[in-house]
Steps between C-alpha positions, in 0.01 A plus 500: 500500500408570862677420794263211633582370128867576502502292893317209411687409152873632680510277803175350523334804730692329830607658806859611514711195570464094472253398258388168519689412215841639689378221791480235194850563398595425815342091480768228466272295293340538149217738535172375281437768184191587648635705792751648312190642267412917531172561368322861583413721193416879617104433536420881571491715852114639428239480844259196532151621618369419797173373344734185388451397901226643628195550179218207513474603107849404472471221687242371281686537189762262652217226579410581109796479322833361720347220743308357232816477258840447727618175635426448865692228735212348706660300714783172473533209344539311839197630646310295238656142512173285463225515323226683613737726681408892361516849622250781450695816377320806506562818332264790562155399379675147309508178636678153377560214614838312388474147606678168431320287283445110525758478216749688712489870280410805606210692393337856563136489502278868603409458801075525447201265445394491141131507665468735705835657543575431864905430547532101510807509762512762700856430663799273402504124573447128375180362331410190277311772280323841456175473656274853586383523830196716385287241294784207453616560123790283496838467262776345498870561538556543128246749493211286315125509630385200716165621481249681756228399739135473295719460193144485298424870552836586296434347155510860346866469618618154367627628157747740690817468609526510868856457598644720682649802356920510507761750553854393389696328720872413503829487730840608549770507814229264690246763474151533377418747246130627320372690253172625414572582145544201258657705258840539764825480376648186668607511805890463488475761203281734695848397777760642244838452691362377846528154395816496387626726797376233714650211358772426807178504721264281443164608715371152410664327741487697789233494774242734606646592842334799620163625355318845664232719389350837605323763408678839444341846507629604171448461155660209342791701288558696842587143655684398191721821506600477787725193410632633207740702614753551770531881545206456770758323696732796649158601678267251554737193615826667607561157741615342215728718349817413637454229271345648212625646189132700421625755313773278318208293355452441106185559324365318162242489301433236260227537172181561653415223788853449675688724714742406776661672817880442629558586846843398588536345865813488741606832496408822645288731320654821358296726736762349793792544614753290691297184533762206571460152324459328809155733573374470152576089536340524810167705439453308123480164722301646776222722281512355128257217531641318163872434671618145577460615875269734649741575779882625565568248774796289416659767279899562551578716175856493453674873431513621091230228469225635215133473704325461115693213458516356848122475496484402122756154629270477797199459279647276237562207756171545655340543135680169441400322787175589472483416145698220441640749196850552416531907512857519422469675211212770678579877483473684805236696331289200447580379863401864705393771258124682469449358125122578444296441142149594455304362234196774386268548706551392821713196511843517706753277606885493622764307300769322717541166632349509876148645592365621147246793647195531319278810474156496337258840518149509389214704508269383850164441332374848307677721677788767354578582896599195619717163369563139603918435582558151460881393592648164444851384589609201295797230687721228387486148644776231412513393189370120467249566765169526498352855480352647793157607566382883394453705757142585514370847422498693850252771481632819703212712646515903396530536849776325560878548418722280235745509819158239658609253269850343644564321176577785346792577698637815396312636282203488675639810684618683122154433364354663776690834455408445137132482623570802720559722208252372195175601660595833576630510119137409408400755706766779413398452142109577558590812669780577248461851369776414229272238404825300403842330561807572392761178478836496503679471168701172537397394844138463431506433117378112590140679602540742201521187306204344624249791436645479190393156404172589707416775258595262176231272604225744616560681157491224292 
């Protein structure tokens, strides 16, 4: 047995010191089973090529075999609330169109003309039905064919079927999911523990909040990556680690489409020394962005008091009052922590109960050298009330930072020293004479995993 095997099954391959679980011991209520789970089997310490990232052939082989067989969330529920309402989701050279019907479902249609191809809708919106702006070939919302202008030149298509073709459709947490292949496992199966996991936070109910888009100059998994891990943390956002246990997080890997990060917040990271519990309850408040407060006016910490759980009682009344829920019974985990699940391929989002972060990477149009970030952050309103209004999608230029966009307070400024590093990975990898990466053995094994289920689908 080697030693990367020897780490990861002793002590779960952490840093010397607290573990996340050590922090858990600590909570003075009952802490839910599934955060109390360890999950991270040795999955190997071999290179990844760089022509994963950077080969059009590659690239290709993904449009082939992964996009056109994995569940992809679209878009939410709430951004479809009357009929007619749809969104065009594209993804590389496929196009669909998920709308809500007159009898209030949702369908996927492919986005093209059955007459001469053009794309019916060419951006999201509200229509009484699917009419072509080329020659007028009209359907409805259902899908069914209303007929064409000079209907009497067609008779040699009147025997055919002429509805539009489908993709599968369905929903969970609020969101919008499709899939290309009608052979798919279901979705909650193709979910394995996510749903479950889940369960104390039900994504249904909250509200679209903050919604951002941009292009990045990287391939999608490059993007992905980079929020799959905290070890980039020590070096790329040292402002917040007064506050953050980086290399204390926990790693997991569940069957093939779920892994999850744990980055504990409220302490210092290891890498420090001498940090005081006021400054790390001051700098959480000030630079988080997912705090009760984004600032440390007002705060009067009383000595020997704990700054991971002064913030987690400062965030449980807020969450409350914001909420209308009772959050007695709310671990401080749940209330502060990093707890981030991805769901294969490119599907992320934050467990907790304030500001549920979002993260969605695809590839920008046919292009293995550049992706599309999409970010949501999902809010509470009081229970009883009626449910705010999404936030529309706000398009960021290339040009322009993510720190442009107030709304995302801050982590506009941590996405842009994301963005600062991930085209210069893209390019570090073309003029890589190792021709591939090494990742770290426990730290990185949530990417590891992912190639992994990449590769079980491209060699299927």
């Amino acid at each position: 047995m080697n030693n990367a095997t020897k780490k990861l099954q002793g002590d779960g391959g952490r840093f010397e010191g607290t573990t996340w679980q050590d922090l858990l011991d600590k909570e003075t209520v009952e802490v839910p089973d599934f955060l109390r789970e360890k999950s991270n089997p040795y999955l190997g310490d071999e290179d990844l090529s760089v022509d994963r990232y950077i080969s059009k052939d590659f690239f290709d082989l993904e449009k082939e075999k992964l996009w056109s067989k994995v569940w992809q969330m679209v878009c939410r529920e709430e951004d479809l609330p009357e009929s007619g309402d749809h969104v065009v989701y594209d993804i590389i050279d496929q196009s669909v169109i998920v709308v809500r019907t007159n009898e209030g479902t949702l369908k996927g249609f492919i986005n093209s003309c059955l007459h001469r191809g053009r794309s019916l809708r060419d951006e999201s919106g509200t229509v009484g039905e699917f009419r072509c702006p080329f020659h007028g070939a009209t359907w409805n919302l259902e899908g069914e064919f209303q007929g064409i202008p000079c209907q009497w030149d067609f008779e040699h298509l009147e025997d055919r079927d002429m509805s539009l073709p489908e993709v599968q459709v369905d929903t969970w947490g609020g969101f919008v999911f499709i899939n290309f292949d009608h052979n798919c496992k279901p979705l909650e199966e193709y979910m394995e523990v996510m749903p479950e996991h889940f369960s104390r936070y039900p994504l249904e109910k909250y509200f679209k909040g903050v919604h951002v888009k941009r292009v990045m100059n990287c391939n999608w998994k490059v993007g992905a990556e980079a929020f799959m891990e905290s070890y980039h943390t020590v070096e790329t956002h040292k402002q917040i680690l007064t506050f953050t246990g980086d290399a204390n997080s926990q790693y997991d890997t569940y069957g093939d489409h779920i892994s999850r990060s744990v980055t504990p917040m409220g302490v210092a990271s290891p890498h420090l020394e001498g940090i005081s519990e006021e400054a790390i309850t001051r700098d959480i408040l000030k630079l988080s962005g997912r705090m009760a407060k984004d600032s440390d006016e007002g705060v009067d910490m009383p000595d020997g008091v704990d700054a991971r759980r002064y913030v987690a009682d400062m965030n449980r009344g807020m969450f409350e009052e914001a909420s209308g829920q009772d959050l007695s019974g709310a671990t401080m985990a749940e209330l502060e922590d990093a707890i981030l699940y991805s769901l294969f391929p490119n599907f992320q989002v934050w467990i907790g109960y304030n500001g549920n972060i979002v993260y969605k990477f695809i590839p920008n149009g046919d292009d293995p050298d550049s992706c599309i970030f999409e970010v949501m952050i999902l809010l509470r309103y009081p229970e009883g009330s009626e449910r705010p209004d999404p936030a529309p999608c706000h398009v960021i230029p290339a040009d322009e930072s993510f720190s442009s966009y107030p709304n995302l307070g801050a982590l506009g400024p941590v996405f842009d020293q994301d963005d600062a590093n991930l085209p210069a990975v893209q390019k570090g990898m073309k003029a890589s004479h190792k021709k591939a990466v090494s990742l770290a053995s426990y730290q990185e094994s949530r990417i590891r995993h992912l190639h992994q289920t990449i590769d079980k689908y491209l060699n299927a």
